[in-house]
N, C-alpha and C positions, 0 to 999 in steps of 0.2 A: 504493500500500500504506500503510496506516493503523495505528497499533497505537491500542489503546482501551483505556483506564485505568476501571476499574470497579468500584464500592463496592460492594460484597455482604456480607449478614451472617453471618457464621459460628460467631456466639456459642452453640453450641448446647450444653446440657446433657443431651442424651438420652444414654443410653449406647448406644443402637447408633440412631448419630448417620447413619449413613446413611437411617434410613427417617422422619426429622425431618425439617417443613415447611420450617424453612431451607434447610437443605440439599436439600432438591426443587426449592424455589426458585429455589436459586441457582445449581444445574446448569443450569434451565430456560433462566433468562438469560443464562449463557456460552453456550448451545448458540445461542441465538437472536442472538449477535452473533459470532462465531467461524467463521470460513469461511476457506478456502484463501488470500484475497486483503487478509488484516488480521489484526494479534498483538493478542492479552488480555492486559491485568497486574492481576491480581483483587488489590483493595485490601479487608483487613479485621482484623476484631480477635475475642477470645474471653475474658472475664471481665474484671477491673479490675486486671491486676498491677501491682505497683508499679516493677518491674524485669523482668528479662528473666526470667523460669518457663519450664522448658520443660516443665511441667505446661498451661501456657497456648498450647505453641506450635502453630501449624495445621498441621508437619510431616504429620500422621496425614491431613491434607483430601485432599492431591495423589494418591496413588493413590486413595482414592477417589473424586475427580471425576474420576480420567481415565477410568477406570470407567465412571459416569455418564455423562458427556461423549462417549465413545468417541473420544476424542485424549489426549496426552499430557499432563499438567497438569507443566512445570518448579518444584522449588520454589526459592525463594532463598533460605537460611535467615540472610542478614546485612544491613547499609543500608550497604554501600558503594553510593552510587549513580551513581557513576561506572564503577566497573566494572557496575552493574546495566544501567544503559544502554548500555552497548559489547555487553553480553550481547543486550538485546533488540533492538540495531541491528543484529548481528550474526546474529539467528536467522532461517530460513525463513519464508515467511507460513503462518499457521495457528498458529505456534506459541502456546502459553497457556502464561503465568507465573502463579505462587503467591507475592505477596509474606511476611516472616513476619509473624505479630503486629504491627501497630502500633502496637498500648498498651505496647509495651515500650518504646516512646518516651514520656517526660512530655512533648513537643511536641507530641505527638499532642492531645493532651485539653487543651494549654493553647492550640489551635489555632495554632501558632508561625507565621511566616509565613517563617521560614526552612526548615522542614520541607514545607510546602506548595508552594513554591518549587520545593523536590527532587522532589516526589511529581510536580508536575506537567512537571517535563523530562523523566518516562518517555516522554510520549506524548504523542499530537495531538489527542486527544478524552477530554473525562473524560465520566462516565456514571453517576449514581448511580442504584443500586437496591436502595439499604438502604435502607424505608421505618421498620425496627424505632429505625435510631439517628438517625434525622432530626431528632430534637429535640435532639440534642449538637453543639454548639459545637464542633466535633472541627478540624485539618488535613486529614483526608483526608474530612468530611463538606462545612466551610464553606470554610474558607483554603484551598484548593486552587482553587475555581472562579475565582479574583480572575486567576491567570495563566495559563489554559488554556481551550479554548473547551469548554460543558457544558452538557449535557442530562441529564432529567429520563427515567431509564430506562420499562420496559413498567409491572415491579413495583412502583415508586413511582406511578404513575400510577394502575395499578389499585386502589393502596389508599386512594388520595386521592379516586376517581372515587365507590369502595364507600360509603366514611366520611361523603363530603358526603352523598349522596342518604340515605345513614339521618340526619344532621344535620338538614341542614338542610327536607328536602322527606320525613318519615316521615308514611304511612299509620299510621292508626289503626283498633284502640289500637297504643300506643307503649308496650312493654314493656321497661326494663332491667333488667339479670339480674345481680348484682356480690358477691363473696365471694371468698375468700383469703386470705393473710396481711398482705397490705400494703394498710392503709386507707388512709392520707394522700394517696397516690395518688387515692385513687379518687373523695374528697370534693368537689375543686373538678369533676370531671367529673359528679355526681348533683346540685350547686349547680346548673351550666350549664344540664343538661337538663329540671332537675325540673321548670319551667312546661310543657315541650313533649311531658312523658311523661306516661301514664296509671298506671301501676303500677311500683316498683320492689321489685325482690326482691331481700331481701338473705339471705345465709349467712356460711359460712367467720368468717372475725376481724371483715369489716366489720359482718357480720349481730350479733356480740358486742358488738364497740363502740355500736351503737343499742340492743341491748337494753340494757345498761350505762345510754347515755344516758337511758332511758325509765325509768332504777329499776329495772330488774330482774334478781334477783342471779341471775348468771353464773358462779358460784362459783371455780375456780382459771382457767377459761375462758382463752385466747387474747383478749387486746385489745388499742388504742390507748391509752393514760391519756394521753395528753398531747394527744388530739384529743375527748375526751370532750363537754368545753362545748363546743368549734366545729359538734359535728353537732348541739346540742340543737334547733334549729329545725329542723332537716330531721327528726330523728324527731319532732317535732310532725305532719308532712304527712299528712294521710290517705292519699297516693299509697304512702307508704314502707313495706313488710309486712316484717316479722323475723318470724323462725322461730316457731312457738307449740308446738311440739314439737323434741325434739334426741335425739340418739345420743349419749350421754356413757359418761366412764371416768377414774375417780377425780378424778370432781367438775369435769373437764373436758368442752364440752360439746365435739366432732371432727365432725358430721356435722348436719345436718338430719332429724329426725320423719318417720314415714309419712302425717304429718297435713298437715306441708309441702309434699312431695312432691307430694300429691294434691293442693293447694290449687294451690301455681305452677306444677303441669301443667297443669292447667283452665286459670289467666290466658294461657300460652302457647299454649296453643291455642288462645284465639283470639282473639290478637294477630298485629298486621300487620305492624310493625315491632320486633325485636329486637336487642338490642345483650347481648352475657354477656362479661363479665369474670371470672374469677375463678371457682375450683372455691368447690363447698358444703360440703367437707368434708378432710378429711383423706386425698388420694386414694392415697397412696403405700400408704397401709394397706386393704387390700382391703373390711376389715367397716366402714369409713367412710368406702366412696366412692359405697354407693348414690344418696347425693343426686343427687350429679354425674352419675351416670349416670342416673339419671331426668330430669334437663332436659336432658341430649342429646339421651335420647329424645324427648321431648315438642317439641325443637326438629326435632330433624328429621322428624317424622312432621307438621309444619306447613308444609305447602309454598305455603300462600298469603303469608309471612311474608317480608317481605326481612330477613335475619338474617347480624349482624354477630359473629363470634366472637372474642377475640384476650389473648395473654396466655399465656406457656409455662407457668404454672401450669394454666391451663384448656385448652389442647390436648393436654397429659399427661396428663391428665383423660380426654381421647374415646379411641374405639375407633380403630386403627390405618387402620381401612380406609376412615373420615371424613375425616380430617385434611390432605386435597387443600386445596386453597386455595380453590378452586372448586367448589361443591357443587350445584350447580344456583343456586337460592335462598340460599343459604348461603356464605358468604363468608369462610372462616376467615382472619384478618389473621395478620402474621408478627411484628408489635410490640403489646407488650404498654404500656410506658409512653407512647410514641409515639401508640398509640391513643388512649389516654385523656385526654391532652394534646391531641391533634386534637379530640375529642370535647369536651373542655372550651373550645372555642374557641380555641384557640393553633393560629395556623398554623407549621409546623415550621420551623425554622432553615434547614437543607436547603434549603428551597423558597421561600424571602425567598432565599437566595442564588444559587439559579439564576433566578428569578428577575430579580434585579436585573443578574446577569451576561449574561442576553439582552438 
């Protein structure tokens, strides 16, 4: 009898958090290691507290993964981990633990290696399959593997396997798709790519920030000003397309043109390879989410296309009944900074660390 220690991401913002790609996920991966003859101690975390928030705590996940799961999910809502471990030496096999919050530990994120330590005397096998926080320096992402023996879960794998093959080995044309609120992100990932793509389309704040860069007035518009110069040679590319129409409201522009729409529907269809970051618009508000819903469409009505989705701004974004992980062709990721970070060439910390611990 084995217990197995396993990173799952639980950081999810939806409000009905049950029918989020995370959390589909991450039942997936309990169900598929959890069995009569071995305990789960699911390790994970939910926004940046500074302290202990019980606005942050995962108490709300444990009934429902047991749900999901159709076993009992125990929660432990404290880090004694001496009694934690008397607890899970002490339990039936099959049993599944709920650690809380981790980020309610500053060890957590300074990677402590006295926290790692503890994390790792839960159990006999660590397992990650949080591909979303693989890029964080964490204790229970990196310091953990140094004293426990680790492997590189299903989820982490499949997102590594999806990621490279649109990297490195992309059919053409090579289409990216990139908008939202957070540029700076997304800049060193459209550096990386932009030799190996054919068209980039931009919306949302990034699609702002290039038009800004290009000269042209955005008026109260959403931008980057502090990344202005850095994109000016990338909006030089002819590969790079901004908006040439918008949906504006009080001098702001929230959405992409009918003139867009129909132009980056055309290039996605017939493109072979796809990568979308980021909504085109304003999705939370219904009359400026058409963009976004026009390149779901147009992606998925392309079935010749290996297409990479990822980013909880742009899964918020699709229709509920898309947002499988798996879509045939279609590959929706579970990490948004993660991805882009992959995609920019950085291979994830995560994975230099299991890695180097086999």
């Amino acid at each position: 009898m084995k217990t197995y220690l396993v990173r799952l991401n639980l950081d999810i913002k939806e409000k009905d958090y049950t029918e989020a790609l995370r959390f589909k996920v991450a039942a997936s991966a309990i169900k598929s290691i959890s069995d009569k003859n071995n305990k789960v101690v699911i390790l994970s975390h939910a926004g940046r507290p500074s302290r202990r928030d019980m606005h942050s705590s995962l108490k709300k996940f444990a009934p429902a993964l047991s749900k999901e799961v159709g076993k009992k999910v125990v929660f432990i809502p404290n880090f004694r981990f001496r009694r934690i471990k008397q607890e899970i030496d002490s339990s039936p096999g099959g049993t599944i633990f709920l650690l809380e919050n981790l980020r309610f530990l500053p060890s957590e994120r300074n990677n402590s290696a006295a926290l790692s330590k503890k994390l790792a005397s839960l159990g006999d096998v660590y397992i990650n399959n949080d591909f979303a926080t693989s890029h964080r320096k964490s204790a229970s992402i990196v310091g953990i593997t140094r004293y426990i023996p680790s492997e590189m879960g299903d989820v982490l794998k499949e997102e590594i396997k999806a990621l490279t093959k649109a990297s490195e080995a992309p059919k053409e044309p090579f289409v990216l798709v990139v908008g939202g609120a957070k540029v700076k992100d997304k800049v060193g990932t459209i550096k990386h790519l932009l030799p190996r793509v054919d068209y980039v389309l931009l919306g949302g704040g990034a699609g702002n920030t290039l038009l800004k860069a290009r000269g042209i007035d955005i008026g109260k518009s959403l931008y980057e000003a502090s990344i202005v110069k850095k994109v000016k040679n990338i909006s030089r590319s002819e590969k790079v397309f901004t908006p040439i129409d918008y949906v504006t409201e009080k001098g702001k522009i929230l959405d992409i043109g009918p003139k867009t729409r129909n132009l980056y529907s055309y290039i996605i269809s017939e493109a072979r390879t796809i990568v979308w970051a980021g909504p085109m618009g304003v999705v939370e508000r219904k009359k400026f989410s058409k963009g976004t819903e026009e390149i779901a469409e147009a992606i998925f009505k392309n079935k010749k296309a290996h297409t990479i989705i990822g980013g909880a701004e742009t899964v918020s974004g699709l229709p509920r009944k898309i947002t499988k992980q798996d879509n045939g062709n279609v590959f929706v990721s579970t990490g948004g900074g993660a991805m882009l970070h992959f995609l920019a060439g950085e291979t994830p910390v995560a994975v230099k660390a299991l890695k180097k611990r086999k």
